[in-house]
C-alpha positions in Angstrom: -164.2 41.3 7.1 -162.2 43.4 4.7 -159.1 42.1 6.1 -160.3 38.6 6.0 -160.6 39.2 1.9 -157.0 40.7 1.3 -155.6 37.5 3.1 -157.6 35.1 1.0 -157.0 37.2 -2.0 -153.2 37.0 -1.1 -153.5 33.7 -0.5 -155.4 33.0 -3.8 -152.0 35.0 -5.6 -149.3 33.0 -3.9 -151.0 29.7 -4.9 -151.6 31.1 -8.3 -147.9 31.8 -8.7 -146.6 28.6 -7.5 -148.5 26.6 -9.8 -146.9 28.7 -12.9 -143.7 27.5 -11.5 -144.1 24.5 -11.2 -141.9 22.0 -13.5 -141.7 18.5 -14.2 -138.9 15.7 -15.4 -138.5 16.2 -19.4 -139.6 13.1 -21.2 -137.2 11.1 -23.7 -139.1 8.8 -25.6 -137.6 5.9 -26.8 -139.9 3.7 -28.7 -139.3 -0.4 -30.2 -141.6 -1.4 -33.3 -142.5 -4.9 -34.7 -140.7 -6.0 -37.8 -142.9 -4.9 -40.8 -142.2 -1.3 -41.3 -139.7 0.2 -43.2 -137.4 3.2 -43.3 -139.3 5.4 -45.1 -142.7 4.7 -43.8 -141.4 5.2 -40.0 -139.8 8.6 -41.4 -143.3 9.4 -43.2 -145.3 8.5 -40.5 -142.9 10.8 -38.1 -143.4 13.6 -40.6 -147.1 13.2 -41.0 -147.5 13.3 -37.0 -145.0 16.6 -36.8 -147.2 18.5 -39.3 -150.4 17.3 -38.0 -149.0 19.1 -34.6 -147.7 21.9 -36.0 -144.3 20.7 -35.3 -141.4 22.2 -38.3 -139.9 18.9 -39.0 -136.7 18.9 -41.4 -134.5 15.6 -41.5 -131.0 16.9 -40.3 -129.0 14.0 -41.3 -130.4 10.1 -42.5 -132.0 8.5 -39.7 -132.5 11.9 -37.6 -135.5 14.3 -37.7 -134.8 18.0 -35.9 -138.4 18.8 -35.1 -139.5 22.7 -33.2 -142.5 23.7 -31.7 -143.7 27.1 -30.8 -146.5 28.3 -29.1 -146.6 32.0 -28.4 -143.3 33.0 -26.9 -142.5 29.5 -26.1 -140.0 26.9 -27.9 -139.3 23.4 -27.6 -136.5 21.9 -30.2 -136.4 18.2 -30.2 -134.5 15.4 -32.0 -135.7 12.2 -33.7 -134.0 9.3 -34.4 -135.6 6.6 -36.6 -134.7 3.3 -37.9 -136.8 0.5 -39.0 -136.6 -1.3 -35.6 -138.0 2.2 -33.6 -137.6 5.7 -33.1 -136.8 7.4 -30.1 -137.7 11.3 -29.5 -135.0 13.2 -27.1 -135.2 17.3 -25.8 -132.6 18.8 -27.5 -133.6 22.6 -26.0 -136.5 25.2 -25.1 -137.2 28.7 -24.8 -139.3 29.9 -21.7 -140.4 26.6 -20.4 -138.5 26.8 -17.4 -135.7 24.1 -18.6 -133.2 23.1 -16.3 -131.6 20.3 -14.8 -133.0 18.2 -16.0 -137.1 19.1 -15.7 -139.0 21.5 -17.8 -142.6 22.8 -18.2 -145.4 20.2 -18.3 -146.7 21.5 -21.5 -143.4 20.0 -23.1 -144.0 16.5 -22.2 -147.7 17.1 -23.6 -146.8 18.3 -26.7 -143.9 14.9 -27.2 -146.1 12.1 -25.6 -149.2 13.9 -28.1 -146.6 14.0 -30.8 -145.3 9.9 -30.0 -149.1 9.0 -30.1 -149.8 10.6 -33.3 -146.8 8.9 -34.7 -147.9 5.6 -33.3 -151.6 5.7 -34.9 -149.9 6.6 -38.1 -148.0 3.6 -38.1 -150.3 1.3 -37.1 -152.5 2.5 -40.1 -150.1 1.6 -42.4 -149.5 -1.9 -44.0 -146.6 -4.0 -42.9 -144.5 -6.6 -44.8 
């Protein structure tokens, strides 16, 4: 019997462990918008989104948003690019969330598609021409 519970209890570990590991594809977000909005109130509405996630948004050049999250001793750097027409959000890099080739840690993806939703509401609430 006390054999039987070391096995399941190494069992339990090695399934533990692989699900830390696991990664997934990294998300780039390209999104299209109606006609309506303009420049600044796709940049605002970007802005408003990053600080209501606790993302540190500074615009890097006209028409592109450099955007970081961190959560404990994790990093995610991303970079927007907006226009009137649509925005599209790319991974730029990451700190300990298992980036590489191509795939990443699924808490990335959750923090951009959260972000892109967030971004999305704010738009839709404000008026168009």
């Amino acid at each position: 019997m006390n054999r039987m519970i070391k096995w399941m209890s190494t069992f339990a570990v090695i399934v533990a462990l692989a699900g830390c590991a696991r990664t997934v594809a990294i998300d780039n977000i390209q999104t299209s918008l109606g006609s309506g909005h303009t420049v600044e109130q796709v940049k605002t509405a970007i802005f408003k989104a990053g600080i209501a996630r606790q993302w540190i948004m500074n615009e890097a050049e006209p028409g592109v948003i450099k955007a970081r999250q961190q959560s404990r001793d994790h990093i995610a750097e991303i970079r927007i690019s907006y226009s009137k027409s649509g925005y599209s959000i790319h991974y730029d890099s990451s700190l300990n969330l298992s980036a590489a080739a191509g795939k990443i840690h699924p808490n990335y993806n959750r923090w951009v598609r959260n972000l892109n939703k967030d971004i999305q509401v704010n738009l839709s609430a404000l008026p168009t021409k």
